[in-house]
C-alpha positions as a Markdown table, in Angstrom:
| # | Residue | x | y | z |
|---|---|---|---|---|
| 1 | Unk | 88.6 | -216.5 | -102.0 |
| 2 | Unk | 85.7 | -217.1 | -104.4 |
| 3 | Unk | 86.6 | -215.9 | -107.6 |
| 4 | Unk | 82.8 | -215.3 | -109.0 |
| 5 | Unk | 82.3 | -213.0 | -105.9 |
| 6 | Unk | 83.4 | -209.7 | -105.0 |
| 7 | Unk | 84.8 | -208.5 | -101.5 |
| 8 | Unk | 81.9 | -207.7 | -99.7 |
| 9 | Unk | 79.6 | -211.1 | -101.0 |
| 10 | Unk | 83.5 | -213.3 | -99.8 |
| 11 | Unk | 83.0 | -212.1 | -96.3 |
| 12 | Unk | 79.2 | -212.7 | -95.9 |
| 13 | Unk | 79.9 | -216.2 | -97.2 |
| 14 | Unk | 80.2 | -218.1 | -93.8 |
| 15 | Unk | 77.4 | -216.6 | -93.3 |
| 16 | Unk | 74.9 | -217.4 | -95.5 |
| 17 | Unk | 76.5 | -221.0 | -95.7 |
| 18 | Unk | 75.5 | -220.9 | -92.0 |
| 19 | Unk | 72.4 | -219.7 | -92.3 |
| 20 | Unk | 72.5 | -216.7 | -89.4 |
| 21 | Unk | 70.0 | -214.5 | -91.2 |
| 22 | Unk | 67.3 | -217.0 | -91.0 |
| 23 | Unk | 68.1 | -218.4 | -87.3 |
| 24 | Unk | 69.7 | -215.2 | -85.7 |
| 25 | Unk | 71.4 | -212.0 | -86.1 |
| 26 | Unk | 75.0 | -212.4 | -87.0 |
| 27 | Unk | 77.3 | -210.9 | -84.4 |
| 28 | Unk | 79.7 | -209.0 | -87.3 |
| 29 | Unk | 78.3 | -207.0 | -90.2 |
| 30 | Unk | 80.5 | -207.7 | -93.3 |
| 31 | Unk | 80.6 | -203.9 | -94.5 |
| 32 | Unk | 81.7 | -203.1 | -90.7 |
| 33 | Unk | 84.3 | -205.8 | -91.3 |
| 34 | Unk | 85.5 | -204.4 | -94.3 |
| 35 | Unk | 86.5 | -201.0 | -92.8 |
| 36 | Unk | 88.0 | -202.1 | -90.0 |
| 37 | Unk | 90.2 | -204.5 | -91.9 |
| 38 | Unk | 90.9 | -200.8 | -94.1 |
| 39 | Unk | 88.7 | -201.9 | -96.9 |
| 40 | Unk | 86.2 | -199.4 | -97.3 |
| 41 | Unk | 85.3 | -198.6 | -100.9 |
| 42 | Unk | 86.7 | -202.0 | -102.4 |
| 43 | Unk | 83.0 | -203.5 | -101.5 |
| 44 | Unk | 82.5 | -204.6 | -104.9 |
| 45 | Unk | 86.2 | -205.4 | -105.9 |
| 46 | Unk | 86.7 | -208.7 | -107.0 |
| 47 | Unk | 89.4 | -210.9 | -106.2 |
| 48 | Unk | 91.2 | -209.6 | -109.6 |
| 49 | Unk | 91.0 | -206.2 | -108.9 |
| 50 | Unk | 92.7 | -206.7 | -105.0 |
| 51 | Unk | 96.6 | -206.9 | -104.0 |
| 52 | Unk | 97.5 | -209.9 | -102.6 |
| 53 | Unk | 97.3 | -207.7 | -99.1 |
| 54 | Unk | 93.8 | -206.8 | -100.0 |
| 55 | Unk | 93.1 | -210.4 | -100.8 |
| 56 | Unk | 94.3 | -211.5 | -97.3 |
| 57 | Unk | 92.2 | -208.6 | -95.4 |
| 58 | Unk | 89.4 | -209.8 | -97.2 |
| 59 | Unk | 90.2 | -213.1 | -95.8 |
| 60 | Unk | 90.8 | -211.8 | -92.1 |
| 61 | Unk | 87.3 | -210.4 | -92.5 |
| 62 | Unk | 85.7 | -213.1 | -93.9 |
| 63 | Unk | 87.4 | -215.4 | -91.1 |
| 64 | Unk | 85.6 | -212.7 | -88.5 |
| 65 | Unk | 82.3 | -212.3 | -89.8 |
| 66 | Unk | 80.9 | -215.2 | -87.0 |
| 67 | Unk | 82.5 | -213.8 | -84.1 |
| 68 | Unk | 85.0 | -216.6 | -83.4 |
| 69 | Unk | 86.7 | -217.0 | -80.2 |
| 70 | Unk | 89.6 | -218.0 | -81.9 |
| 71 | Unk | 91.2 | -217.1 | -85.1 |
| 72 | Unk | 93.4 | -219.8 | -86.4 |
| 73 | Unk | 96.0 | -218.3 | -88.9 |
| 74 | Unk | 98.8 | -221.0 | -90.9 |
| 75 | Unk | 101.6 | -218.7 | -92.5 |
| 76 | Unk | 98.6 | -216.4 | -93.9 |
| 77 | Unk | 101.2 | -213.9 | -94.9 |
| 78 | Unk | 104.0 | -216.2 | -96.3 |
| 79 | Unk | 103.6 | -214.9 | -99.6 |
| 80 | Unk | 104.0 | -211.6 | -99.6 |
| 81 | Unk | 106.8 | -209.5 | -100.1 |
| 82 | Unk | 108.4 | -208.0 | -96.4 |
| 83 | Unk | 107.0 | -204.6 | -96.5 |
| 84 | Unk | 103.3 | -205.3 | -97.4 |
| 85 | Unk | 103.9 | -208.5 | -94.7 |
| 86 | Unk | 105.0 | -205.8 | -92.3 |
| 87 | Unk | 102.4 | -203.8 | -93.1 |
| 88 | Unk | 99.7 | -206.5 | -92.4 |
| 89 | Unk | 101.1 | -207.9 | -88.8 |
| 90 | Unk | 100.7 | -204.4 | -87.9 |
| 91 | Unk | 97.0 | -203.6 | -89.1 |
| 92 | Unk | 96.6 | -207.9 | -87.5 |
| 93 | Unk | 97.6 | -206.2 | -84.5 |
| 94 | Unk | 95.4 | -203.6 | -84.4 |
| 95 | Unk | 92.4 | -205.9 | -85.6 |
| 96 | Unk | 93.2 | -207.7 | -82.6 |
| 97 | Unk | 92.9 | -205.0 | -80.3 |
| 98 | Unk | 89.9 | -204.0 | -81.7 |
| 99 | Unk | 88.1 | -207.2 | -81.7 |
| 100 | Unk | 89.2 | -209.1 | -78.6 |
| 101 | Unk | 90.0 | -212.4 | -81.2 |
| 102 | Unk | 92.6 | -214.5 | -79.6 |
| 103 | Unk | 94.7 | -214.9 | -82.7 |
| 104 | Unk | 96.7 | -218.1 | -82.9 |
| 105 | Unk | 99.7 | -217.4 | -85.6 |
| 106 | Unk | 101.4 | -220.5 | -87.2 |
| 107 | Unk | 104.9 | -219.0 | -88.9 |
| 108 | Unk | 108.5 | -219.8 | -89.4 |
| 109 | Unk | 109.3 | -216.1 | -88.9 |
| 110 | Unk | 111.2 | -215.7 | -85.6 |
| 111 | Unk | 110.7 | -211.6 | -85.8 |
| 112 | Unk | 107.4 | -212.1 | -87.2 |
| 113 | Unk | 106.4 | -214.5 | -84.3 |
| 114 | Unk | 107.7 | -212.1 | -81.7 |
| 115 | Unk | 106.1 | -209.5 | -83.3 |
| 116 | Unk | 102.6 | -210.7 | -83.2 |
| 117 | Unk | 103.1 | -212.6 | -79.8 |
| 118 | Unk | 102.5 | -212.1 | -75.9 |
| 119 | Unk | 104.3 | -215.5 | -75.8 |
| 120 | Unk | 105.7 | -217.9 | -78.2 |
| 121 | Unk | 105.1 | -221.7 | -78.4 |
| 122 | Unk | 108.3 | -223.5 | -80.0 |
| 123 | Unk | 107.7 | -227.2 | -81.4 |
| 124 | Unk | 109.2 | -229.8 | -81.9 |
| 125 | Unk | 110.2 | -231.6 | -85.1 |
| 126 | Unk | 107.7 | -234.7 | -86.1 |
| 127 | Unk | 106.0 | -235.5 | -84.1 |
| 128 | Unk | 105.4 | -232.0 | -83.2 |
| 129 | Unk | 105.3 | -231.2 | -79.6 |
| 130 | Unk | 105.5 | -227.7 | -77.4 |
| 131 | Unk | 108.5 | -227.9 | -76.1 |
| 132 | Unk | 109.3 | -224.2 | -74.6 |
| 133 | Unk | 106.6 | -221.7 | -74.2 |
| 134 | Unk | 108.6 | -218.0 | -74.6 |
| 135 | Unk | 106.7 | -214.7 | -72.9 |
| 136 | Unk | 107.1 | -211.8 | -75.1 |
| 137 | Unk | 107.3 | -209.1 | -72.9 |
| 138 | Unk | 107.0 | -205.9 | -75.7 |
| 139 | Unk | 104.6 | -203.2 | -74.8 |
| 140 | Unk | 101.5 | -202.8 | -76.9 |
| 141 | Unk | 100.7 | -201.5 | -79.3 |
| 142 | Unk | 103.6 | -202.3 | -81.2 |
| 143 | Unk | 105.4 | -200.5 | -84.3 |
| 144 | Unk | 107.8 | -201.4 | -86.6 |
| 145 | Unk | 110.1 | -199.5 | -85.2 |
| 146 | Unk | 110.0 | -201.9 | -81.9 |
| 147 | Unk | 112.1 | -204.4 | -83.8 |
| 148 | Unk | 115.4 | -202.5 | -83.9 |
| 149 | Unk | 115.0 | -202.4 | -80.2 |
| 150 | Unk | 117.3 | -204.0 | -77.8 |
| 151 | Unk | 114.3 | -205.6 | -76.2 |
| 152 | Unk | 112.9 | -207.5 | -79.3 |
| 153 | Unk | 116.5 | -208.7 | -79.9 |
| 154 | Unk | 116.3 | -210.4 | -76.7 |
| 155 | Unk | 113.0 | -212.0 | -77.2 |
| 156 | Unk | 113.9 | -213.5 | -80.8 |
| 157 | Unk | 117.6 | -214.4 | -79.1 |
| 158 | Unk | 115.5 | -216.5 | -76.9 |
| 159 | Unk | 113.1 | -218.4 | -79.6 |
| 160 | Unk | 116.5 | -219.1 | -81.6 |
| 161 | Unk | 118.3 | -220.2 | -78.4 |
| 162 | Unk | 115.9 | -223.0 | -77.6 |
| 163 | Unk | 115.3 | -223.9 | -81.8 |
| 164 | Unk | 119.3 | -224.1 | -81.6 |
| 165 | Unk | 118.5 | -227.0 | -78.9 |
| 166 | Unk | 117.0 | -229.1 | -81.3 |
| 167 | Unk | 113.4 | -228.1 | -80.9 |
């Protein structure tokens, strides 16, 4: 995140680097992006003035303002303390849902990975490889409270059975 800039003038960044208002209309609307990503009102927050949760919505929004296909996401929430982690993989769960994004979620989190997942890819160490591709078979939508299921403790079982192999 830019510093100099506040929430809304971070997320219309890609595009006016991109140049969509001068070529063509741009398929999300920052201030739309805001509120979906629960931002509404923090427009004009700067990056000072945001959580580190607000930061990373920002962020999500920012990443969606072009309409990607795919949403390429490398231990986004890493930093963050559990429950405002928690919090955010369920409101990137219901941005999914809402958008269509495929999301692709790099994290060392086994519940986290299960949580977010209709299937998990395992790799290998260097040189990283897929070496077991897990189907996460958890209704949708998910909340929290899916995690002290018997069901999720089967699917995280299974991505630490094949990591035990020496993935």
């Amino acid at each position: 995140m830019l510093l100099w800039r506040n929430a809304l003038a971070n997320v219309s960044l890609p595009l006016e680097v991109g140049g969509w208002g001068r070529r063509h209309t741009p398929p999300q609307q920052p201030e739309k992006l805001l509120e979906l990503v629960g931002l509404r009102g923090f427009e004009r927050a700067y990056p000072r003035q945001l959580s580190g949760g607000m930061q990373q919505r920002v962020a999500i929004a920012r990443a969606l303002v072009t309409g990607p296909s795919i949403l390429l996401m490398d231990e986004p929430f890493g930093a963050l303390d559990e429950i405002t982690r928690d919090h955010l993989n369920q409101e990137l769960l219901r941005i999914w849902q809402a958008t269509g994004t495929t999301v692709l979620f790099v994290t060392h989190s086994i519940p986290e990975a299960v949580f977010l997942s209709g299937r998990v890819l395992v790799f290998s160490p260097r040189p990283g490889r897929i070496v077991e591709e897990i189907e996460v078979d958890l209704p949708l939508p998910r909340e929290q409270g899916i995690k002290d299921t018997p069901e999720f403790s089967h699917n995280t079982a299974a991505v630490r059975r094949v990591l035990a192999q020496g993935a």
